[in-house]
C-alpha positions, 0 to 999 in steps of 0.5 A: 500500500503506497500512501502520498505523503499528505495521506500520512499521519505525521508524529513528533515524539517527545521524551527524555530518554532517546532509547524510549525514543528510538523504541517508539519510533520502531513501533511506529514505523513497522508495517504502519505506511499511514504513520510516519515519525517526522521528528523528535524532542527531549524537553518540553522547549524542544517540543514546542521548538519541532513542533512549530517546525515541523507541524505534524499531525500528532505529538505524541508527549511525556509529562516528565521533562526536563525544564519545561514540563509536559504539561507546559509544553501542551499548553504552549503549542496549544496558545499557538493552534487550539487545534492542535493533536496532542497525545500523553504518553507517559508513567504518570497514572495519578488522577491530578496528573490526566485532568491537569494533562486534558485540561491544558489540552492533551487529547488523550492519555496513555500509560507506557505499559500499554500495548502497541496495539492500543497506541497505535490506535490512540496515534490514529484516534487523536489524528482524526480529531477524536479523543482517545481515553482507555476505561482505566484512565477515564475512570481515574479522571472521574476520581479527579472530578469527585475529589474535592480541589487544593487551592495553590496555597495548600498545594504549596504547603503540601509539597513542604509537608512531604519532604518532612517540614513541620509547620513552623518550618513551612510557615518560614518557607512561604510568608505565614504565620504558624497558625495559618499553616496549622489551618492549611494542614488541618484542611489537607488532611479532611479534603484527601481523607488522611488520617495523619501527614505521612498518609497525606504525603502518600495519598499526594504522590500516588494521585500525582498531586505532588511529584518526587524529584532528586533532593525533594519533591 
């Protein structure tokens, strides 16, 4: 089957780490003429950088980059063409982490333990402009509609909470008095139902609310 160019479905692919970049591109191209691999990026600049260039159909997008983040990125390309196709691809399965990538203008989300079968129909489900969610991750973005929202005040308090600061520590870090902290606190616990600051910590990493980096979170 010989298709035109114009008749292929173009793909940026972006991830940090080239040996997942390379094992996309092979998936992508064997015994797939309509899909055709016109590019590639390694952080969040680089992809909006290709995409600007290279306008393809699809951009197949990881949320952890370096510098300037997946979700960044989205919503960078998508400030240039609201239309634009975007698919995440990503290990990031927490509930805050779907809705923030859907609600900046991903088109669908994918897990890296997917099957090839499944991305390539995603890959060819976002291109014809349909949004493409698998019924595990569509029932997690319910999750995330359910679940009562942190303000940025407390997400902030949050994140200094999981690396083990107490409140005087945190009421030191962003401007407030103790007090104040100790009311935040009090709400994270009720709104993500923990019984104590380690469960809280942990409920926050598993929904994606906070994500752990070298040296922190």
């Amino acid at each position: 089957m010989n298709l035109e160019p114009t008749d292929r479905i173009k793909l940026l692919i972006v991830d940090d780490h080239p040996i997942v970049r390379d094992g996309l591109v092979a998936i992508l191209h064997e015994g797939e003429p309509d899909l055709e691999v016109v590019g590639e990026a390694g952080d969040g600049r680089e992809a909006v950088a290709a995409w600007r260039k290279l306008q393809p159909t699809v951009t197949i997008m990881d949320l952890q980059l370096p510098g300037q983040s997946g979700v960044e990125a989205i919503l960078a390309i998508r400030r240039e063409d609201p239309d634009a196709r975007i698919l995440v691809l990503t290990t990031f399965d927490g509930d805050a982490d779907i809705q923030r990538a859907l609600e900046a203008g991903a088109r669908g989300y994918l897990l890296k333990s997917v099957r090839r079968a499944i991305l390539i129909e995603a890959v060819r489900a976002v291109a014809a402009g349909q949004r493409y969610l698998p019924p595990a991750t569509a029932a997690r973005l319910v999750e995330a509609m359910e679940a009562e929202r942190l303000t940025p005040r407390e997400l902030d308090v949050l994140r200094l909470l999981a690396q083990g600061q107490r409140n005087r520590e945190i009421a030191d870090a962003l401007g407030l008095a103790e007090p104040t902290v100790k009311i935040h606190v009090n709400n994270l616990l009720r709104k993500l139902q923990a019984k104590d600051r380690t469960e809280a910590s942990m409920i926050a990493l598993k929904r994606g609310l906070i994500h752990l980096r070298p040296g922190g979170v």
